[in-house]
MDAnalysis code that builds the backbone (N, CA, C; Angstrom):
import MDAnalysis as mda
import numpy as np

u = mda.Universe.empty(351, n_residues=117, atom_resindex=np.repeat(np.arange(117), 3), trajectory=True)
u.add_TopologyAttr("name", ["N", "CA", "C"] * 117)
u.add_TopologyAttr("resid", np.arange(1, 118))
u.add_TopologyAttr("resname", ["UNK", "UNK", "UNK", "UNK", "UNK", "UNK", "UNK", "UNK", "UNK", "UNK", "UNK", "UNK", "UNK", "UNK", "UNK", "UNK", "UNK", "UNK", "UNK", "UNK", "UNK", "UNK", "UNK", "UNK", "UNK", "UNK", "UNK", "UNK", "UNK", "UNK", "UNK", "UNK", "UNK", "UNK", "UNK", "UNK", "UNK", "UNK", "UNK", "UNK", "UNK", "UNK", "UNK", "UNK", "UNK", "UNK", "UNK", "UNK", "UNK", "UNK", "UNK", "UNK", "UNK", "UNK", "UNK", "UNK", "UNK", "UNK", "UNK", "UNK", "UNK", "UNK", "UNK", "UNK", "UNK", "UNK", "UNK", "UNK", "UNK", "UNK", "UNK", "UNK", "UNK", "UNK", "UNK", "UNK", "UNK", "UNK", "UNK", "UNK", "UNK", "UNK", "UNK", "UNK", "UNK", "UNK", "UNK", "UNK", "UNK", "UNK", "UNK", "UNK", "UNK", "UNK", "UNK", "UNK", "UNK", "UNK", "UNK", "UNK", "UNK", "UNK", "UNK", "UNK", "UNK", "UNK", "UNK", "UNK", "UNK", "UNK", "UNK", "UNK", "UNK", "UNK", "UNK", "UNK", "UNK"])
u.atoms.positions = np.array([
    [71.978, 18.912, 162.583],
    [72.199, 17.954, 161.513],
    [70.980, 17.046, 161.402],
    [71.153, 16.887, 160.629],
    [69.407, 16.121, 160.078],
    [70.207, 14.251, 159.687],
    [68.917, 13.422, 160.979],
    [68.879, 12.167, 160.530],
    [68.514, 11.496, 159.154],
    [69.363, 10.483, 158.771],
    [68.956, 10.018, 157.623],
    [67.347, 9.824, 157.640],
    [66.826, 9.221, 158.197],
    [65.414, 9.529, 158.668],
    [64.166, 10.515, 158.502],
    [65.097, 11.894, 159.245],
    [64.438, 12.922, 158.792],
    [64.333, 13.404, 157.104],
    [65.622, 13.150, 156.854],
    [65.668, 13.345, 155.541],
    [64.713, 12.312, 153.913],
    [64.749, 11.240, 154.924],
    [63.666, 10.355, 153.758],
    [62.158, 10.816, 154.124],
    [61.781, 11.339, 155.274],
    [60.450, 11.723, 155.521],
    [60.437, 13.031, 154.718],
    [61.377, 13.577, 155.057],
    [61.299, 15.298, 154.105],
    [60.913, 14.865, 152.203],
    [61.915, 13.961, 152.100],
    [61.680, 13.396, 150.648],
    [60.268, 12.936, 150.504],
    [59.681, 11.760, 150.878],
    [58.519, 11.636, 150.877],
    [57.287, 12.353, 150.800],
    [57.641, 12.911, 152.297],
    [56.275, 14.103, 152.303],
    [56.630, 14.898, 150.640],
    [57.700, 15.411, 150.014],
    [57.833, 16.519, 149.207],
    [57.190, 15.803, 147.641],
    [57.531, 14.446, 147.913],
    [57.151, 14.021, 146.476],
    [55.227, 13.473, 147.097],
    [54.421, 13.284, 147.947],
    [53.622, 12.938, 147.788],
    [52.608, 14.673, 148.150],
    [53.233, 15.335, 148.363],
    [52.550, 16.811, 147.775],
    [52.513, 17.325, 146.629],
    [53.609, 16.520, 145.669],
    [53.563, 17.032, 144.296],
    [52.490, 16.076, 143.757],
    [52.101, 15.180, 143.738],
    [51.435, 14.226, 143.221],
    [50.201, 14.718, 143.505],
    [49.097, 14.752, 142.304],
    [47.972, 15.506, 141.903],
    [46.821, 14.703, 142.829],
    [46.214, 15.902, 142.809],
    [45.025, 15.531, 143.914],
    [43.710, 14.830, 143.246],
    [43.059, 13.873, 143.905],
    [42.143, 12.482, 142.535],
    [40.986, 13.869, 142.536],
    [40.504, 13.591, 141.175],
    [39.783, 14.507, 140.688],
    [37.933, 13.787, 140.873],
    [37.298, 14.179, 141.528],
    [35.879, 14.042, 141.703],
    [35.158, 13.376, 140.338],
    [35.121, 11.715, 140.362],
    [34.051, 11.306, 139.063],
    [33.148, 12.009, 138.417],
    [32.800, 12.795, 137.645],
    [31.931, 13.455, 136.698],
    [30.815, 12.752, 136.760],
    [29.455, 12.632, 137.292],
    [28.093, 12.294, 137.119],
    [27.846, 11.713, 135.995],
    [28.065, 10.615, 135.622],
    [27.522, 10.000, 134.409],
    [26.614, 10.948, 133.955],
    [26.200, 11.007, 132.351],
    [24.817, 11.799, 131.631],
    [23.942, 11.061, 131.649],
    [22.926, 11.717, 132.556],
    [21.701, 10.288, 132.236],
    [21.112, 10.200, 131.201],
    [20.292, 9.163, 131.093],
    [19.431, 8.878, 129.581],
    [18.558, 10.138, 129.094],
    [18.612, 9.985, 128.213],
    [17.272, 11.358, 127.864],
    [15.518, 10.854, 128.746],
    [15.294, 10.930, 129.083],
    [13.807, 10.967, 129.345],
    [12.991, 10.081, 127.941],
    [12.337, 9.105, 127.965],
    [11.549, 9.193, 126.791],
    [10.120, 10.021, 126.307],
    [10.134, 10.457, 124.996],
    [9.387, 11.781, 124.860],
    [7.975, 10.807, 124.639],
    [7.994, 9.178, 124.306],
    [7.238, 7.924, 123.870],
    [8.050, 6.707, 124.155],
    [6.567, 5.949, 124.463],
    [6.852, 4.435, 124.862],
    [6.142, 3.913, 124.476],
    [7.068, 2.714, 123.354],
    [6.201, 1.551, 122.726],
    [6.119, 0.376, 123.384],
    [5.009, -0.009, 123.432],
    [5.563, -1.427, 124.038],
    [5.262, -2.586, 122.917],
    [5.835, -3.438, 123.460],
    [5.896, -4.892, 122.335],
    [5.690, -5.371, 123.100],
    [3.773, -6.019, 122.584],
    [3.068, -7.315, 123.741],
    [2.031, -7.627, 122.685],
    [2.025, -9.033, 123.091],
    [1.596, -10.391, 121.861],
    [1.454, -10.292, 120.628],
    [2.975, -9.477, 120.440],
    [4.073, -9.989, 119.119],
    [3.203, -8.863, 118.015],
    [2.864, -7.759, 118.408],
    [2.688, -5.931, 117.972],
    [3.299, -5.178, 118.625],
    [3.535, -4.419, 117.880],
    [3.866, -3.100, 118.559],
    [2.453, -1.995, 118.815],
    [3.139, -1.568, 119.806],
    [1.674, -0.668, 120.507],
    [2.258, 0.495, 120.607],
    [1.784, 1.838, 120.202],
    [1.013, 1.877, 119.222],
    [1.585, 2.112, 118.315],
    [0.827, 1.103, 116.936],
    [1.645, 0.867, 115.991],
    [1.986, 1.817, 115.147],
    [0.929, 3.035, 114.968],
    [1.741, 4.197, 114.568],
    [1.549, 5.300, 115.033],
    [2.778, 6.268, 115.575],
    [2.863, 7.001, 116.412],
    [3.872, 8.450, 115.456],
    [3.460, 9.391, 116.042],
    [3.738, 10.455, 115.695],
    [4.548, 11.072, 116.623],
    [5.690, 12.158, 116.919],
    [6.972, 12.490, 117.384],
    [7.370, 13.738, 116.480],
    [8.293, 14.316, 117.616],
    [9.301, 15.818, 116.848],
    [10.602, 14.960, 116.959],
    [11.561, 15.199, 115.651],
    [12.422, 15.149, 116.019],
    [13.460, 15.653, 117.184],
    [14.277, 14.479, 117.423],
    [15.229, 15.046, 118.553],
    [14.419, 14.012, 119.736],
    [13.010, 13.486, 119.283],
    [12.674, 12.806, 120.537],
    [13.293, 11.304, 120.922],
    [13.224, 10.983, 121.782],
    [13.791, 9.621, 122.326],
    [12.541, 8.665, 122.778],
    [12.918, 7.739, 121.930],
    [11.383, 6.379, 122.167],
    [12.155, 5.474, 122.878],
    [11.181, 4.819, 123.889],
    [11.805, 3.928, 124.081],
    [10.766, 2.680, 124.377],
    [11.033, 1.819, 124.037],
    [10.154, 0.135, 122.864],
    [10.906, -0.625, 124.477],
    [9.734, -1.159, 125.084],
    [9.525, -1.828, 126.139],
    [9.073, -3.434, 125.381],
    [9.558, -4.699, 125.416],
    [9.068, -5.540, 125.301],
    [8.535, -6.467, 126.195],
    [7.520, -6.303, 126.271],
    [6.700, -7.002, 127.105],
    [6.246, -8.594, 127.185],
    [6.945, -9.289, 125.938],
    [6.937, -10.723, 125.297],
    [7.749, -11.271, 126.062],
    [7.520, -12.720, 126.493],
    [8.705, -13.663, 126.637],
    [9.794, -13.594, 125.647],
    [9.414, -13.819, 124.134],
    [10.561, -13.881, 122.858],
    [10.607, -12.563, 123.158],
    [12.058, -12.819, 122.136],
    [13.249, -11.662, 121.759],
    [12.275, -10.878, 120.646],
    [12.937, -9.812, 120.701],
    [11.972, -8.809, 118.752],
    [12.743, -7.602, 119.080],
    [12.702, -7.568, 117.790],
    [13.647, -6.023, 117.128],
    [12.804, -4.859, 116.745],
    [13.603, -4.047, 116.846],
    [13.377, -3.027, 116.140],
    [14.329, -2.400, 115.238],
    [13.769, -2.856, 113.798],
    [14.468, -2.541, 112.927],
    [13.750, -1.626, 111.388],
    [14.643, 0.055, 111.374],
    [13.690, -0.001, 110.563],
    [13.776, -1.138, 108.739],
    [12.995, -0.427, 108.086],
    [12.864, -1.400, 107.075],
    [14.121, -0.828, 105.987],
    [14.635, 0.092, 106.122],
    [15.613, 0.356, 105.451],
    [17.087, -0.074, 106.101],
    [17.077, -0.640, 107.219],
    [18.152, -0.715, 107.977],
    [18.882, -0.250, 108.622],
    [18.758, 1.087, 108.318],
    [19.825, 2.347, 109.135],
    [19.479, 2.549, 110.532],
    [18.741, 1.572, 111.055],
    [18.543, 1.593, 112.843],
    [18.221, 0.540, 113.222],
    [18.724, -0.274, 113.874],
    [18.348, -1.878, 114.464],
    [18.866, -1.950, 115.648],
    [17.775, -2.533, 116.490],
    [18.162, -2.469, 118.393],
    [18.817, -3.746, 118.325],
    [19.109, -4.641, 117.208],
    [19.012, -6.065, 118.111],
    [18.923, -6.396, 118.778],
    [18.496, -7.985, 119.295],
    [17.741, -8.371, 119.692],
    [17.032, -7.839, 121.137],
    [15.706, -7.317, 121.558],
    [15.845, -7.267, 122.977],
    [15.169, -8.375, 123.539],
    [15.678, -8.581, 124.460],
    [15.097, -9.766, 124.846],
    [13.756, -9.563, 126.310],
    [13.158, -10.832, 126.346],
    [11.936, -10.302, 127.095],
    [11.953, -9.639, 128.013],
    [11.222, -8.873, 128.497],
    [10.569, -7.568, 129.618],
    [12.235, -7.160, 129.710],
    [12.550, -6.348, 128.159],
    [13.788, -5.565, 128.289],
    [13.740, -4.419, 127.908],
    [14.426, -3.511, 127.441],
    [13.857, -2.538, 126.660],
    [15.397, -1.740, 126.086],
    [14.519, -0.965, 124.798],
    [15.926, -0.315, 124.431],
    [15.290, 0.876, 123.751],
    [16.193, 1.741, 123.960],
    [15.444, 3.143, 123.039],
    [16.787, 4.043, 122.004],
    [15.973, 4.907, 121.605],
    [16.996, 5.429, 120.516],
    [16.125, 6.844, 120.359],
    [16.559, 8.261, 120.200],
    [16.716, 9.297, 119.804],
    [16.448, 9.220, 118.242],
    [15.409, 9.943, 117.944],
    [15.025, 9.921, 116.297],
    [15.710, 11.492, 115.720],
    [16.434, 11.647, 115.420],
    [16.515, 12.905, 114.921],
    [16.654, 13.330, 113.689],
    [16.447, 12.614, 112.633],
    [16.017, 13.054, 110.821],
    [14.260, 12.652, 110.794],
    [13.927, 13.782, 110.098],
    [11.874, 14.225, 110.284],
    [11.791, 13.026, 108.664],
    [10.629, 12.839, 108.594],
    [10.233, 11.543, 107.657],
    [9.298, 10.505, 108.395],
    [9.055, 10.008, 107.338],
    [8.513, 8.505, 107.962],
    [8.706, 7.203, 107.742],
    [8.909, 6.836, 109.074],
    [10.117, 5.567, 109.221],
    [9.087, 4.070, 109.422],
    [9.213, 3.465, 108.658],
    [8.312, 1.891, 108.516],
    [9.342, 1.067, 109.656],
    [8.684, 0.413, 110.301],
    [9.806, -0.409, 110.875],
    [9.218, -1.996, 111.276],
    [9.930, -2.935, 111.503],
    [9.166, -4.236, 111.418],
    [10.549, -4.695, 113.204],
    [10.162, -6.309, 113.710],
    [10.737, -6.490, 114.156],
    [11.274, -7.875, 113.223],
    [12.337, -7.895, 113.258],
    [13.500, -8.508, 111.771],
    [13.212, -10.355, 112.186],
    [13.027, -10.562, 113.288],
    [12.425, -11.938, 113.847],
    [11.324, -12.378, 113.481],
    [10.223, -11.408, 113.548],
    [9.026, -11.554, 113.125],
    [8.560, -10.776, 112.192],
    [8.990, -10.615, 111.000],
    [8.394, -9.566, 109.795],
    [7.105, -9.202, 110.158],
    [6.435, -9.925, 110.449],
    [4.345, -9.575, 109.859],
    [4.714, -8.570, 111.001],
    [5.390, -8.592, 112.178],
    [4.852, -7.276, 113.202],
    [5.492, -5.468, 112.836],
    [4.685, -4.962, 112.513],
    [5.279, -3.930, 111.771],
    [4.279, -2.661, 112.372],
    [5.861, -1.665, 112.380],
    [4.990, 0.058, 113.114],
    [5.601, 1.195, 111.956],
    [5.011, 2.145, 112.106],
    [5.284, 3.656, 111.608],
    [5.454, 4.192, 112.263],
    [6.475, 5.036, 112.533],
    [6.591, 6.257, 112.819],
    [7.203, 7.599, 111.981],
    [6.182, 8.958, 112.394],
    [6.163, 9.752, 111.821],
    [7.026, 11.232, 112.706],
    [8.129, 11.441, 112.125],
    [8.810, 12.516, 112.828],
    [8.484, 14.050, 111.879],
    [8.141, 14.488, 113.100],
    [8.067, 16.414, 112.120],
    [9.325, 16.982, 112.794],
    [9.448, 18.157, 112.006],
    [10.277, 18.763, 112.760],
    [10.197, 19.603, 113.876],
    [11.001, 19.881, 114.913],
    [11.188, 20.586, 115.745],
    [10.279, 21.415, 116.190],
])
């Protein structure tokens, strides 16, 4: 005959074998690599116009105490604000050529030129 005892351990053990085993965190995706690096130092962009395949990933290092953007001039891409010795990047993937200014400081202004693939 089985102790009440035995019998809540039998229960236990049976329900904590059904209960799913923790599944191994998935490796975050790291960043893409940048294919170019701009930097932003005394309030230009360097270099101010740069050429790229689409699909590449820039990434705009600011090297200023102040904040500056990268925004292009049509709007359809804006880092806001980064702030000093920060950086932010973005994946270009439509070919054209993209004017871009930082939206803080208009006069500082770059090109970039994407071909395709």
């Amino acid at each position: 005959m089985r102790t009440p005892f035995a019998i809540a351990a039998a229960t236990l053990l049976a329900g904590a074998l059904a209960l799913p085993l923790p599944q191994a965190a998935a490796a975050p995706t790291p960043a893409p690599s940048p294919g170019l690096v701009v930097h932003i130092k005394n309030f230009m962009f360097m270099p101010m116009t740069a050429t790229v395949k689409a699909g590449t990933t820039i990434e705009f290092i600011n090297d200023d105490d102040d904040a500056h953007t990268v925004t292009l001039t049509d709007r359809s891409v804006d880092s806001g604000g980064i702030d000093g010795h920060d950086t932010w990047s973005h994946t270009f993937t439509k070919t054209g050529t993209f004017n871009y200014i930082c939206a803080v400081h208009p006069y500082m202004k770059g090109v970039l030129k994407v071909l395709p693939r």
